[in-house]
N, C-alpha and C positions, 0 to 999 in steps of 0.2 A: 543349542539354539533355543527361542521363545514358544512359549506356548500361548495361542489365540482361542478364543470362544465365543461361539455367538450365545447371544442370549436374550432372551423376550424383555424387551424393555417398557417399562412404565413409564409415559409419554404424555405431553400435556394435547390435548383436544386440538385439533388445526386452528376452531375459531376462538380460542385464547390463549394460543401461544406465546403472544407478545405479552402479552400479562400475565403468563405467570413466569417466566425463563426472568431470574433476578442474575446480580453481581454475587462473585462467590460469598459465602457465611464469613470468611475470613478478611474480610475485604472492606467490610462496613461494622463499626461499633455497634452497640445494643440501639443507643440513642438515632443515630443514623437509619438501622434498618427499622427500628420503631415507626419514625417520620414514614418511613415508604411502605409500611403494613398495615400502618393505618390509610392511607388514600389507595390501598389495594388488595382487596380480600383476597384476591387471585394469586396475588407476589409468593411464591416458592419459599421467599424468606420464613414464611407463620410456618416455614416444616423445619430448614435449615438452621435458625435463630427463632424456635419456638418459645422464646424470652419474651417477644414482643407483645405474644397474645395473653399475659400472666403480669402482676403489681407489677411496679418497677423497683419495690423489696425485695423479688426471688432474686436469686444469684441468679448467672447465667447457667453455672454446672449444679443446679438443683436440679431433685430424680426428676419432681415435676415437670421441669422445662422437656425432657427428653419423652416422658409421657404425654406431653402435650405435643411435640414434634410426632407422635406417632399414631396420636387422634387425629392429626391437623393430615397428617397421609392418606389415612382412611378418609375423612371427610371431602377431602381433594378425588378420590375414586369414586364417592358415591355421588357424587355432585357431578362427574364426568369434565371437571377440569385434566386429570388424567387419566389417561386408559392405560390396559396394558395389550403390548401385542400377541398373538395368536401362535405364532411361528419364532423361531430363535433366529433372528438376523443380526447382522453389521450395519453397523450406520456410518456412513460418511458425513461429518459436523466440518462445513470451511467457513471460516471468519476474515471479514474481509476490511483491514482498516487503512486509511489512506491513501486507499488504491491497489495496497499491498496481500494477495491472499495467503491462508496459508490453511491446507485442508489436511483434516483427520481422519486416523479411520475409529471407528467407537467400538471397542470389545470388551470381553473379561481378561483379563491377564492372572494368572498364575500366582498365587500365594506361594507354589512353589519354587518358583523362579526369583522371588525375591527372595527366599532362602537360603539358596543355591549361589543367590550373586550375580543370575544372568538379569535382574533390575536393579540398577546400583544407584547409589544414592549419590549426595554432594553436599550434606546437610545434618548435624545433629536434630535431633529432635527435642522438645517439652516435653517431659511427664503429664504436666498438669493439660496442655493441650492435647496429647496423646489420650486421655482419659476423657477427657468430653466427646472428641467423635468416638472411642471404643465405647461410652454410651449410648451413643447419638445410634449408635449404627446396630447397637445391639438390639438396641429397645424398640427401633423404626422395625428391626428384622429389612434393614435397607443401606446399599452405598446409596447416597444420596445426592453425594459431590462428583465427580470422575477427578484420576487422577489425570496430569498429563502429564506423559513419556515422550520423548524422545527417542529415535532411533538416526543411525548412519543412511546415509542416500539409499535408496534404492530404486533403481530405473520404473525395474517393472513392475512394483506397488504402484507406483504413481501412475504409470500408463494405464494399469487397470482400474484405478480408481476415478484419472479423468475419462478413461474411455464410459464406464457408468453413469459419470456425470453429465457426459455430455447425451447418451442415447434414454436417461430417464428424468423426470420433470421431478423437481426438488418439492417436499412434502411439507417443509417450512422454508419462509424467505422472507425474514423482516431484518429492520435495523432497530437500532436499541442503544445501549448505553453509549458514547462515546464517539455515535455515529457508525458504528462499528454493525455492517453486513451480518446477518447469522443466516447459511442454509444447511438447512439437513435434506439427506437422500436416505431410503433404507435399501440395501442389500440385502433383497427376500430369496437370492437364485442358489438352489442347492450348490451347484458347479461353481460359482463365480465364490461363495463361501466357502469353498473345500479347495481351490485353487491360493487363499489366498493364507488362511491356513497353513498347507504345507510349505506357499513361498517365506513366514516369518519360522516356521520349526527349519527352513533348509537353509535360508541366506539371510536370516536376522541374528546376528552372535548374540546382540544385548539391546535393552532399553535404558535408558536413562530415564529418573524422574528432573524434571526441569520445576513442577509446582505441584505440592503436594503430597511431601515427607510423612507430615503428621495424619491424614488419609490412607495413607500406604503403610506405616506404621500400625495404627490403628484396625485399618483391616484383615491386616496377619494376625495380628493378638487375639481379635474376635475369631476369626480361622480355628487359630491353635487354642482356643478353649471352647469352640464347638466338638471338636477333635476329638478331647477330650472325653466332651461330657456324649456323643455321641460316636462311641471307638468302631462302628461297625457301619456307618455309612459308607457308600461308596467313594471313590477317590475325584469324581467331575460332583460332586455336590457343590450346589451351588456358591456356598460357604466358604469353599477353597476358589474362590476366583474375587475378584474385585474389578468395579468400574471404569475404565481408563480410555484415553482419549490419545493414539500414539500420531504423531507428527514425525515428520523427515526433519532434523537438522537445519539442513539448508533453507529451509522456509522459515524459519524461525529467528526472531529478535526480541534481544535483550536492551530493558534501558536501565536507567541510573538507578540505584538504592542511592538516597542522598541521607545526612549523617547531619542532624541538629543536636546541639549537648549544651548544658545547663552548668556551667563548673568557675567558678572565680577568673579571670586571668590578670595573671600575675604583670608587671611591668616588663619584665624581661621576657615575655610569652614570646615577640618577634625573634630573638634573641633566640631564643632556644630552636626553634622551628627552621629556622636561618641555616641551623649548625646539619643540616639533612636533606632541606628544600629548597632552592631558590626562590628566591619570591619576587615577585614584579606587581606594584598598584596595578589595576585595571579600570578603576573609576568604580560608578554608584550603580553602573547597569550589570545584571547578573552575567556572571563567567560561566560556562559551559564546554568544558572539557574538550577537543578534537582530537586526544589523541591518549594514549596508555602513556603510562604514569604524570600526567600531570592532573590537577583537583584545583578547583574553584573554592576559596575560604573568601566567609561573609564575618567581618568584625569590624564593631563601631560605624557600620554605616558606610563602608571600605569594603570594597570585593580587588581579591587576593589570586593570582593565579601562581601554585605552587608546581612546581617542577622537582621528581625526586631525583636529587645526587647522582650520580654513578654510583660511587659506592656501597649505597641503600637498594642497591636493584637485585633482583635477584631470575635466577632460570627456574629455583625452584616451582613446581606446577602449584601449591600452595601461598609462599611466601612470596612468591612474584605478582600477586595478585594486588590490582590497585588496593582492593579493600585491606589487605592485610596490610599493605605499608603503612596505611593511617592508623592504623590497631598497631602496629608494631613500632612505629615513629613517633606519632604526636599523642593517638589517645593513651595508651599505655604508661608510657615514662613522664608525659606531660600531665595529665589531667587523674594518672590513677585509675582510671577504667580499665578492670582487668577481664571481666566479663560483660561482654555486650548483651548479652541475652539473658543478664539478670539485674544490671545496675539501672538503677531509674534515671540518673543524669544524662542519658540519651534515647534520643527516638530516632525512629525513620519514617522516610516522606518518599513514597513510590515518585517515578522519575514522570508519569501520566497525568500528577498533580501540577508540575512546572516550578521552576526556580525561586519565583515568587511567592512561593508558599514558604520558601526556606526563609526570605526576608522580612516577611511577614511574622514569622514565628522571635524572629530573632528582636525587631522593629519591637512589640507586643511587651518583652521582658521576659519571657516563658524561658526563651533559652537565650545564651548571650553568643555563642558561633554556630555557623552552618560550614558545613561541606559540601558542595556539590561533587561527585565521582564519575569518573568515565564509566561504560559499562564494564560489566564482566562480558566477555566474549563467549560464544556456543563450542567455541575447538578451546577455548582455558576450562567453561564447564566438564565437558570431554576426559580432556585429559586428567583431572583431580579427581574424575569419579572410576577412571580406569585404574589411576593409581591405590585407588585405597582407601584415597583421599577422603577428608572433609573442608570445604569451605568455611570462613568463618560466617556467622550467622547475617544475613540480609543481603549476602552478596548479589541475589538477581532478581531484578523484576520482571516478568515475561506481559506483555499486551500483545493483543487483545486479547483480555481475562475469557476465560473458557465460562459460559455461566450455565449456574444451575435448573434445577427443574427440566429442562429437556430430555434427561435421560434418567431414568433411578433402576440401580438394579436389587431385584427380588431376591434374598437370600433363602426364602422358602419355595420360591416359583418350582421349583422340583420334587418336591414333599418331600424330599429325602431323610426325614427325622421325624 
């Protein structure tokens, strides 16, 4: 089973919480979060994307930036933008968009456990992105982001957590990006923390990461060469846990990674595509998938709704995956993309942007086809990371984005070095 921790969280001031709790580091370019750190001293960004407050000749993975993410922390405490709390508690973080909630509980999670396999993944990871937060988090002496995890239903997490929610008054309650509810509650009660504790070590098997590979990556690494360089701490140092945010399954949605690429097409491009997909015109207004395996293509001002084959389908937990058939079907053999996560002839555009971003892109010259994709589903993430599995890269995008500055945990707060 899982292992949980509460832990004293560094937390932004009640009356600026809305100003400094941003969209995740990964989530806006330099150029983007620059725009929003400068009309906001307060924005979490000047710690997360400490780029923004530095030329715009530093790299992003300069030392500097990372020593300026950890001046811009300090300065954030002494200015009493954030505090840190008193007592080691749990927090409850529920995000509430379109009507739709879906609430967390906020802890340390186990360095060990993702060792072991009881957090499993669904995701390769970057080197080079691996290296900037095992910067970022070294030199902050700070997780700064939370991970979020998923886990399988569980009744009674939930009962106890709305029964909390409903008997104590939320400590933050604004809206924010997207339209998008943010409340936090803390769980300060000895018993109600030790309760919920042994309910994830006795009837949690595993957690899933849903967002946040390179986080979770990154965190063990710093782990395992504090370990190192400190062989005689104790085994709850701080060090060995990382920031995480675990959600039930069943409250949780997935929308589109959609798929713009930059590549010649050939005359006979219908032709080939034909030989795997059905295809049916749909006219000038964007297509949007209603069902597993079929995909929305944008060429020449033409939207495409493609239907895969029989024979192209598969039960495989990997290969069955909408995303893979476009990688295995058209970008692969057609256009020569053998690696998504390193060819520059393609991007992706989160499903939160909307389809006309994909037309727009295409419209521009930038790129000359889109794809629009169904989602990846919570029970295909499931079963691929049970399996073993790895997803191909951009398969999921989760909303509403979990955002930063509300919670940072202290990797010294125990002094244990």
């Amino acid at each position: 089973m899982v292992q949980i921790k509460p832990f004293k969280a560094i937390r932004p001031n009640e009356t600026v919480v809305k100003e400094v709790a941003s969209l995740p580091y990964d989530v806006l370019d330099s150029n983007e979060a620059r725009l929003i750190g400068d009309q906001n001293p307060q924005s979490f960004l000047h710690i997360d994307k400490a780029e923004i407050d530095l030329a715009k000749d530093y790299s992003p993975y300069a030392k500097e930036v990372y020593q300026k993410a950890a001046e811009n922390l300090k300065a954030f405490i002494e200015k009493s933008w954030l505090k840190q709390d008193k007592t080691e508690n749990f927090y409850i973080y529920q995000l509430t968009m379109n009507g739709r909630p879906q609430t967390g509980l906020v802890v340390c999670t186990a360095v060990e456990d993702y060792l072991n396999k009881k957090i499993k993944k669904h995701e390769f990871t970057r080197a080079e992105k691996e290296l900037d937060r095992i910067n970022h988090v070294d030199t902050t002496d700070a997780n700064t982001s939370p991970i979020f995890l998923t886990y399988r239903e569980n009744q009674t997490v939930n009962e106890l957590l709305t029964s909390w929610m409903n008997q104590q008054e939320a400590m933050y309650d604004f809206t924010s990006f997207h339209e998008v509810r943010h409340q936090v509650w803390a769980i300060d009660q000895k018993e109600t923390i030790e309760q919920l504790v042994a309910l994830f070590a006795e009837q949690i098997d595993s957690l899933y990461i849903a967002d946040g590979h390179h986080r979770t990556e990154s965190a063990v690494k710093v782990a395992l060469k504090r370990r190192a360089q400190f062989p005689t701490v104790p085994a709850n140092t701080e060090f060995n846990y990382f920031l995480s945010v675990l959600f039930p399954e069943e409250q949780l949605a997935i929308m589109d990674y959609n798929r713009v690429v930059d590549v010649p097409i050939e005359e006979d491009y219908l032709d080939q595509v034909a030989k795997k997909f059905d295809i049916q015109e749909v006219g000038m207004e964007p297509f949007k998938p209603q069902e597993p395996k079929t995909m929305g293509m944008y060429l020449n001002g033409q939207w495409y709704k493609l239907t895969a084959k029989p024979e192209i389908r598969s039960t495989d937990a990997v290969n069955g995956l909408d995303v893979a058939i476009l990688q295995d079907q058209i970008l692969r053999p057609i256009f020569d993309i053998q690696d998504i996560r390193t060819d520059e002839r393609i991007d992706f555009i989160g499903g939160i942007r909307g389809l006309g971003e994909l037309v727009e892109a295409v419209d521009s010259g930038k790129f000359t086809v889109a794809f629009a994709m169904y989602p990846t589903t919570m029970d295909e993430l499931l079963k691929v990371a049970d399996s073993g599995e790895v997803m191909p890269p951009k398969s999921t995008w989760f909303e509403p984005k979990l955002l930063s500055g509300l919670f940072v945990h202290d990797l010294e707060s125990d002094a244990g070095f």
